[in-house]
C-alpha positions as CSV (number, residue, x, y, z in Angstrom):
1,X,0.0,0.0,0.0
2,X,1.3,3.5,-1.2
3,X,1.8,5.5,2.1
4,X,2.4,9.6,1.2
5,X,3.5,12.8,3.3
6,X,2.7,16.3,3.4
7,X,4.8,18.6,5.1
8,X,3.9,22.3,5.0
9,X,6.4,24.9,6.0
10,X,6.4,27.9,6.8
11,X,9.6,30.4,6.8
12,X,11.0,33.5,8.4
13,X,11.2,35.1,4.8
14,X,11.2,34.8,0.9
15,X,15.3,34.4,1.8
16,X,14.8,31.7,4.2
17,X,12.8,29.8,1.8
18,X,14.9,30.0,-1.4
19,X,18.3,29.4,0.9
20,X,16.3,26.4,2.2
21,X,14.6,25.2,-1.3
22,X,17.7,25.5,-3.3
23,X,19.7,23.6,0.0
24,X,16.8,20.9,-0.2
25,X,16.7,19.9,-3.9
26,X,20.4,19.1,-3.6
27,X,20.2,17.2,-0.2
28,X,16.8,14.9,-0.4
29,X,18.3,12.4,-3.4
30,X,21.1,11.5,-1.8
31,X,19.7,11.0,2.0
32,X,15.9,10.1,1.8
33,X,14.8,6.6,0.6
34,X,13.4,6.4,-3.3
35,X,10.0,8.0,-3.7
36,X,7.0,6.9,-5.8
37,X,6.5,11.4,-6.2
38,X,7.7,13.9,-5.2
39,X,6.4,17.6,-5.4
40,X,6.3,20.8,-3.8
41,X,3.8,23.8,-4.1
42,X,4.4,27.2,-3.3
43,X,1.7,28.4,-1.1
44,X,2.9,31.9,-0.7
45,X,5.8,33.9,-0.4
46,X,7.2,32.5,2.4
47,X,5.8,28.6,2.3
48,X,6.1,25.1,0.6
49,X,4.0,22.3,0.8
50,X,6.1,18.9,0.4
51,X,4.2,16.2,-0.6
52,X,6.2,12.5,-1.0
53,X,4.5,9.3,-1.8
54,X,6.2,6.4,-1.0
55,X,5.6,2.6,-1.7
56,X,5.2,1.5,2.1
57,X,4.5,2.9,5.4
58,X,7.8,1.6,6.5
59,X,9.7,3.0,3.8
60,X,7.9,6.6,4.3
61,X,9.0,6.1,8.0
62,X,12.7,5.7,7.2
63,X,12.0,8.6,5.0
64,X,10.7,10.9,7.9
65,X,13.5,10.7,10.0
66,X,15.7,11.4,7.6
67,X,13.9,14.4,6.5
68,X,13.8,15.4,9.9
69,X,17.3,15.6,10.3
70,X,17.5,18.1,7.5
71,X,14.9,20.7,9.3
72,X,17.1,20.7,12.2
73,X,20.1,21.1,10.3
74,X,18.0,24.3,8.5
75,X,15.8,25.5,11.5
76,X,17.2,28.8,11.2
77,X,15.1,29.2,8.3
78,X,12.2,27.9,9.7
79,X,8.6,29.8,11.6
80,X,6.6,26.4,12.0
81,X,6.6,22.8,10.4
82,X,2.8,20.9,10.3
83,X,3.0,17.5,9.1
84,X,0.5,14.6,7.6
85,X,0.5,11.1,6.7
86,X,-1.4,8.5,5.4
87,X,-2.4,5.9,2.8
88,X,-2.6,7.1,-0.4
89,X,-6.0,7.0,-1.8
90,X,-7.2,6.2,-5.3
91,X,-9.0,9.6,-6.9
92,X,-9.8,7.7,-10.5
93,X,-13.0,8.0,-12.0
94,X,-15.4,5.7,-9.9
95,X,-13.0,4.9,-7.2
96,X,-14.4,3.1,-4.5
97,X,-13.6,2.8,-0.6
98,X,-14.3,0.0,1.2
């Protein structure tokens, strides 16, 4: 079962986020497992929404740590982190839940 992420972050300023974005997109493929997807979407000036499918829970949970090693190495940049999580559901035409 596909498990995803969504991290949205918030920053002190347009600064912080670019120094952190452009620090980011060089870290993540070299420390955090292989992902399904990755994307991010700029919210406003001054946050991101990450958002990282993975193809287990386990592997989105190796995945989380690492990632939070990188805010901590970059909290200067940061105002406030909220994170989600859960299994990724089908939106296809007629999906059904059970």
């Amino acid at each position: 079962m596909e498990y995803g992420r969504v991290v949205n972050l918030e920053f002190k300023s347009k600064e912080d986020l670019v120094t952190f974005r452009n620090k980011w997109t060089k870290w993540w493929p070299n420390n955090v497992p292989v992902v399904v997807s990755r994307k991010s979407i700029r919210t406003s000036e001054t946050s991101i929404l990450l958002m990282a499918t993975y193809e287990t829970e386990e592997i989105a949970d190796k995945a989380k740590e690492a990632v939070e090693r990188f805010f901590k190495m970059e909290a200067e940049h940061l105002h406030d982190v909220f994170a989600f999580h859960g299994e990724v559901l089908s939106d296809g035409a007629g999906a059904i839940m059970e």
